[in-house]
C-alpha positions as CSV (number, residue, x, y, z in Angstrom):
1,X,111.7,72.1,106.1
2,X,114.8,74.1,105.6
3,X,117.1,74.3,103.0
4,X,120.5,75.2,101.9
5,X,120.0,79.1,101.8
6,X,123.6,79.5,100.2
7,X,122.8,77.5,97.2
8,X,118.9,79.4,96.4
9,X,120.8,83.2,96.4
10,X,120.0,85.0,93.1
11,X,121.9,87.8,94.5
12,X,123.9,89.1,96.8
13,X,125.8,92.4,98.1
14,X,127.9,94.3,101.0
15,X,125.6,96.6,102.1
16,X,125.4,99.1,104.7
17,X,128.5,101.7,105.6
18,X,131.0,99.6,103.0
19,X,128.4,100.6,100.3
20,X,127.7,103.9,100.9
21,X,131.1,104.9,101.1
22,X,131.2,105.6,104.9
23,X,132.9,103.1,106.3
24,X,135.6,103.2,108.7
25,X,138.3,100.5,109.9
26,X,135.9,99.0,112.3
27,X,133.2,99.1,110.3
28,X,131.4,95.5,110.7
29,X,130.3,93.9,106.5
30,X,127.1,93.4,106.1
31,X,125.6,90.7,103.6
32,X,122.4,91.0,102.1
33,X,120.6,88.7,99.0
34,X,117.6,87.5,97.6
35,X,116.6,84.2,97.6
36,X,114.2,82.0,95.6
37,X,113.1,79.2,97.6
38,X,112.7,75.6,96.8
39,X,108.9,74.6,95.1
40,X,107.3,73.4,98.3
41,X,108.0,76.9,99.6
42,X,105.3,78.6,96.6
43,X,103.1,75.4,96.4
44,X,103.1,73.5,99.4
45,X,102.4,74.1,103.2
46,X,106.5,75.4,103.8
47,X,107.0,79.2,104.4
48,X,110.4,81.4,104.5
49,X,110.8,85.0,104.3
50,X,113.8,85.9,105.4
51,X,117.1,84.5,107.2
52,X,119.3,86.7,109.3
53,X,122.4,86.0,111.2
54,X,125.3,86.8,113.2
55,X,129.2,86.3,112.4
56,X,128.9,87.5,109.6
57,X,126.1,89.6,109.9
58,X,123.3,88.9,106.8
59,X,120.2,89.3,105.7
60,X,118.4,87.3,102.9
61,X,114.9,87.6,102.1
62,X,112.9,85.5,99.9
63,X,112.0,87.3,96.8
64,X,108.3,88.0,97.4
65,X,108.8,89.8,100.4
66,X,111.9,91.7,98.7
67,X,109.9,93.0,96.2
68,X,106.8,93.4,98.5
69,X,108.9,96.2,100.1
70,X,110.7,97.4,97.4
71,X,107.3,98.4,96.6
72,X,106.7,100.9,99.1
73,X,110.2,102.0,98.8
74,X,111.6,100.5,101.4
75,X,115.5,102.1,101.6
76,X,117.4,99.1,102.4
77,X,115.7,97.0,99.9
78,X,115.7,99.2,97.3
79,X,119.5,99.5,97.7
80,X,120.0,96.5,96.7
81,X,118.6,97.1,93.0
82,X,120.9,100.0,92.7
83,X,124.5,98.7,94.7
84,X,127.7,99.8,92.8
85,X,129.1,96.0,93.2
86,X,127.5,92.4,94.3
87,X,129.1,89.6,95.6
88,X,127.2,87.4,93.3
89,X,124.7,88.6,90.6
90,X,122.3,85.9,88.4
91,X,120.6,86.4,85.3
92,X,117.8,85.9,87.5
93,X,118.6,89.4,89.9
94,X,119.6,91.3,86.4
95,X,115.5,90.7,85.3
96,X,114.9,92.3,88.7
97,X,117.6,95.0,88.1
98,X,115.9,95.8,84.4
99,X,112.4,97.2,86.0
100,X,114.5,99.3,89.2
101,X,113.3,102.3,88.1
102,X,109.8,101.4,88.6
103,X,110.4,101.4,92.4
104,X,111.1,105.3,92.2
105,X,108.0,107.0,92.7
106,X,106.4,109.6,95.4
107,X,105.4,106.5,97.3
108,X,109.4,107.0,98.1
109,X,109.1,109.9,99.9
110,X,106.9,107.9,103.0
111,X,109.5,105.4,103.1
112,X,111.9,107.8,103.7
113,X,111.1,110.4,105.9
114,X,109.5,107.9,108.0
115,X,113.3,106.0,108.4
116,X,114.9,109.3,109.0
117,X,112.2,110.5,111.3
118,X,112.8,107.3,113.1
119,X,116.4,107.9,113.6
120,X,115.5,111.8,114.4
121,X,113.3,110.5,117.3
122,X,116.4,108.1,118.7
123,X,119.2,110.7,117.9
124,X,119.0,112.0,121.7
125,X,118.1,109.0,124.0
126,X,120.8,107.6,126.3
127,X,118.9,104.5,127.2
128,X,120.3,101.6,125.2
129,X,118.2,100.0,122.7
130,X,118.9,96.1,121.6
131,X,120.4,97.6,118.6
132,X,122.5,99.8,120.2
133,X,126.3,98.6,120.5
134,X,129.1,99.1,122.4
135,X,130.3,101.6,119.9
136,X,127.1,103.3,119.6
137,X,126.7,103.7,123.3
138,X,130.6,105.5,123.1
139,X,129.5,108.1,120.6
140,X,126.9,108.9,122.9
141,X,129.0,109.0,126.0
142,X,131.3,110.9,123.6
143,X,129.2,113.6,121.8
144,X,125.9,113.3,123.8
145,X,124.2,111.6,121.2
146,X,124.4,109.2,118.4
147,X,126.2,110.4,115.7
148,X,125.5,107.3,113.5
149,X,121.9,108.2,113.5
150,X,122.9,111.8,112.4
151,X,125.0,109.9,109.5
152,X,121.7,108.0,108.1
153,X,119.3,110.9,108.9
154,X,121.0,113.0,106.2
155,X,121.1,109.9,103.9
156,X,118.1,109.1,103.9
157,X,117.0,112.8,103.7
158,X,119.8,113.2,100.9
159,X,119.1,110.3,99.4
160,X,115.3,110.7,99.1
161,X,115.6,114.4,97.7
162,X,117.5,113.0,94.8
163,X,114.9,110.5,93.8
164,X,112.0,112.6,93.7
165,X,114.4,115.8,92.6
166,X,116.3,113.1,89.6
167,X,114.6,109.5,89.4
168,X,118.0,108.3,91.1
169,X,119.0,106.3,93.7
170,X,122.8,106.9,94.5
171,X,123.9,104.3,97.1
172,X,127.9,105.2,97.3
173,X,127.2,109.0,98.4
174,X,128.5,111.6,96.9
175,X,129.1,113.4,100.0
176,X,130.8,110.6,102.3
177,X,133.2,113.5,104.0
178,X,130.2,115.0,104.9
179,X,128.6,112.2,106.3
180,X,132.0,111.1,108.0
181,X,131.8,114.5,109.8
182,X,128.6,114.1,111.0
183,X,129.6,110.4,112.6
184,X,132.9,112.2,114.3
185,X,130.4,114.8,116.0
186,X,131.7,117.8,114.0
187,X,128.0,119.0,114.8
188,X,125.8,119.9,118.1
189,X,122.6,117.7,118.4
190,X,121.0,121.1,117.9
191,X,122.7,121.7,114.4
192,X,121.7,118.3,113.5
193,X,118.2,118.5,114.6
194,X,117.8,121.7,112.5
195,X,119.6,120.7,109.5
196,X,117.1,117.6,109.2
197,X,114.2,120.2,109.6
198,X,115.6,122.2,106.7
199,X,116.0,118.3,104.5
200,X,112.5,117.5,105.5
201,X,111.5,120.8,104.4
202,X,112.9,120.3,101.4
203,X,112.0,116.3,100.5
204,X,108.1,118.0,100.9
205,X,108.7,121.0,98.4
206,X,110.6,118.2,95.9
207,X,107.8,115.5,96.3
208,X,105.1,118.3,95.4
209,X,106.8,119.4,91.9
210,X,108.4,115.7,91.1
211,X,107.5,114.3,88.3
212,X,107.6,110.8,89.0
213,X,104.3,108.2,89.3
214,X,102.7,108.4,92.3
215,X,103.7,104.6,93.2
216,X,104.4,101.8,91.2
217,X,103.3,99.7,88.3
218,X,102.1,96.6,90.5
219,X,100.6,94.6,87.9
220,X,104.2,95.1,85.6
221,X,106.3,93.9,88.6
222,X,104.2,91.4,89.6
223,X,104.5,89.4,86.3
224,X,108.2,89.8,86.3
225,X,108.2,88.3,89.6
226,X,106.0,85.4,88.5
227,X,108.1,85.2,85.5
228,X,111.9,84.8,87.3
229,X,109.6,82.0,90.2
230,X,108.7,80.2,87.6
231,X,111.8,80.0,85.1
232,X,114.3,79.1,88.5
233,X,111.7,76.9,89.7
234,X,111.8,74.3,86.7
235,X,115.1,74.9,86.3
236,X,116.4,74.5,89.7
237,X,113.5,72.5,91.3
């Protein structure tokens, strides 16, 4: 069964460079949301949990599986808790928004690293990945490796350090110049490599003395979910 994905969004934001404040003239928007899916979907044999397409380029997920990663800290998911603007924003999403903070724990610092590492372990290879553009394949032609990898290894290094260091998650970046820099290859592979040792470094000394909970309150989030299902689902069927 499908349905009318457009018409089941509780939320929905521009995410990617355009909300962290790095985004250039050919920067590409990206659309992501949340989406509560019809009855059958929670009661009967149907299953959805996420839709993604081109032209524009989106990503909805189905609010389980949102939350099922916001869990574990997902970065991408939990930016969408803590985006500066939405597109569209329900009283639905702002029950979700409420209980943000109890996303922030050490469990954040996996999620993290592990995303930055990823991008640590690409930053050099010239093959090209399914992912890898065009444009991406130019920086590398250009600088001799990917500079937008660069970029999101020192956000998500950043990014993480200020969570366990503040309890905050700052999507817009305070340091976008910086960032910028790092995309227009103002830096050797080698600088970058040993600036993200020095990050990594750090995001271990900060998860050690943070004082946040070591992960989140499942039981808590779980009833909100069940809560916001329920409420939409007699309401909107």
């Amino acid at each position: 069964m499908n349905f009318d994905y457009e018409s089941r969004l509780i939320l929905k934001y521009i995410g990617g460079s355009h909300a962290y404040g790095t985004n250039t003239i050919d920067s590409d928007i990206d659309y992501r949301g949340v989406i509560i899916p019809p009855k059958s979907y929670f009661y009967g044999l149907d299953r959805f949990e996420q839709h993604e397409q081109n032209n524009p380029d989106l990503v909805y997920y189905d609010i389980r599986k949102m939350v099922s990663l916001a869990l574990r800290g997902n970065p991408n998911i939990l930016e969408c808790l803590y985006a500066d603007e939405y597109v569209l924003m329900t009283l639905y999403a702002r029950r979700l928004i409420e209980i943000r903070d109890e996303f922030l724990t050490k469990s954040c610092l996996k999620a993290y690293m592990g995303y930055a590492q990823q991008q640590l372990y690409r930053l050099g290879v010239k093959s090209a990945p399914a992912s890898r553009t065009e444009k991406r394949m130019a920086l590398v032609e250009k600088f001799g490796y990917d500079t937008k990898y660069a970029l999101h290894i020192f956000r998500l290094l950043q990014t993480g350090i200020e969570i366990l260091k503040e309890g905050k998650l700052r999507v817009k970046r305070p340091n976008a110049d910086f960032l910028l820099s790092v995309r227009n290859g103002k830096y050797t592979i080698e600088e970058v490599r040993e600036m993200s040792d020095s990050l990594i470094e750090e995001l271990r000394q900060v998860e050690s003395v943070s004082t946040l909970p070591e992960k989140p309150d499942y039981h808590k989030v779980n009833q909100v979910v069940v809560s916001i299902v329920e409420d939409y689902i007699r309401e909107n069927g």
